[in-house]
Every structure is written in structure tokens, then in C-alpha cells.
N, C-alpha and C positions, 0 to 999 in steps of 0.2 A: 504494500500500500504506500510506502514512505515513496520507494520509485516512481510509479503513478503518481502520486501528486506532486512531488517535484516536476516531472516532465511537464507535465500540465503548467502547471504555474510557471515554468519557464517558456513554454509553447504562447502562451498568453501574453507573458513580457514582451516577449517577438514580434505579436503582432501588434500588441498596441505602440510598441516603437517604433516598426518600419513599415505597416501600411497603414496608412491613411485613408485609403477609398475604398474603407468596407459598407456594407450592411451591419451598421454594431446593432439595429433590433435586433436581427439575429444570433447576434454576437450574443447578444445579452441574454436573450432566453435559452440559446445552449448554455453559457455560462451560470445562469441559475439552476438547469437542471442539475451543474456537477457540481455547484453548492451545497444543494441538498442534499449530494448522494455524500459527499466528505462529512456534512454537518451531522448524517445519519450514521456514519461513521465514528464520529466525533462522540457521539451521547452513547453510542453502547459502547466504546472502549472506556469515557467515563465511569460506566456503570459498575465493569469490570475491575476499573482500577482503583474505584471506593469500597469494591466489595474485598478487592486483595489487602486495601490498607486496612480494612477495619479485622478482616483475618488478623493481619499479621500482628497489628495489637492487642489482638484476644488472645493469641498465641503468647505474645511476648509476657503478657499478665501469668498468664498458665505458668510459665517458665517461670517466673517471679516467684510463684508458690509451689509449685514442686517441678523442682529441679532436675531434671532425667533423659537421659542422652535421644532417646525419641523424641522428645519437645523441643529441644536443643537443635534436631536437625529439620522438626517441622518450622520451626520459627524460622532458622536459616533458610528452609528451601522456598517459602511463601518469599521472604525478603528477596533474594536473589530472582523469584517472579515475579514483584511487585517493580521494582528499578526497569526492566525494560518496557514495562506499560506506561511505568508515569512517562520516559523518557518519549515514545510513542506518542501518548498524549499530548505530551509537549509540541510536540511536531504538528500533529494534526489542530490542535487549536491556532497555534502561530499560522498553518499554512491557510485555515480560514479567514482570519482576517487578513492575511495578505488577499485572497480571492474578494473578503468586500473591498479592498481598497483598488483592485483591479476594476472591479464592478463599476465604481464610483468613479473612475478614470472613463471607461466606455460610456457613462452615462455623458457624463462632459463632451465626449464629442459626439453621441448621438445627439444630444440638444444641440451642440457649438456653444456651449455657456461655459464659463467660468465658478463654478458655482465653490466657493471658497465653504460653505456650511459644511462641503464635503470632509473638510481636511480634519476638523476636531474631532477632538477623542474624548 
């Protein structure tokens, strides 16, 4: 997934820097379909990765109260699955809003406006 949506996001850089004389309607509403499909994305690896952290502290508590080489490597093994989802996560939230802020760039030249409201955050 991390490859797809890099490509993408860079496929997209491309076009809105060196063509000028698109159709961005259309532009726009492909671009929102594969919004939604990263943003769908987005909320279940969330899900995942709330469900792994609250694991791993219920784990870590256990371990807290009885100390015992099985818990010892449940805890560790939850942990070491929890680091590559948040890191995952990480990517996929940042590479969303980099897609509205693409969004928001095709909007400006499908109107021809300058619309600065775009810029804040």
C-alpha cells in the first residue's frame, strides 16, 4: 500500500506541474475516488493500531503483576507489531493530506482562482 500511494501522489505532482491543459473536473473526481479508497484505508489500519496499543498495555499491566517468561514475550511480540502499524499509519495519514492539498491545488485551476482560504490549516 505505502508503494501505491507514493506513486500516486507522485503521479499527481507530475501532473499538476507540467500540464496545464487538463480537464481537472475530471481530474478531480478521479482524485476523490482514490481519497476515499486511502481514507478507507486510513480508518481501518487506525482501528487496528488502537486495538494493538490498547493490547499491548493490557499486556504490559499483566506483566507488571505477574511476571512470567510467556507474558514477557506476549508483551514483546504485540510491541514489535504495534511499531510497524503506527509507522504505516503514519504514512497513510500524512499521504492524505498531502492528497487534500493536491485537491485544493486542482481546485484553483479548475476555477482559475487564487483562493488563499485554501492554504490554512
Amino acid at each position: 500500500m505505502e508503494k501505491r500511494i507514493k506513486c500516486y501522489l507522485a503521479w499527481i505532482d507530475n501532473r499538476l506541474e507540467y500540464e496545464r491543459n487538463l480537464n481537472w473536473s475530471e481530474e478531480i473526481e478521479t482524485h476523490l475516488v482514490q481519497i476515499s479508497f486511502f481514507q478507507h484505508e486510513r480508518l481501518i489500519h487506525l482501528i487496528v493500531t488502537v486495538v494493538f496499543a490498547l493490547l499491548e498495555m493490557m499486556s504490559f499491566l499483566c506483566l507488571l503483576f505477574v511476571f512470567t517468561p510467556g507474558m514477557l514475550a506476549l508483551t514483546l511480540l504485540i510491541l514489535v507489531l504495534l511499531i510497524p502499524y503506527i509507522r504505516h499509519y503514519y504514512i497513510l495519514e500524512n499521504s492524505v493530506q498531502r492528497m487534500y492539498r493536491q485537491y485544493d491545488e486542482m481546485l484553483r485551476r479548475r476555477d482559475g482562482t487564487d483562493n488563499n482560504w485554501l492554504e490554512r490549516d
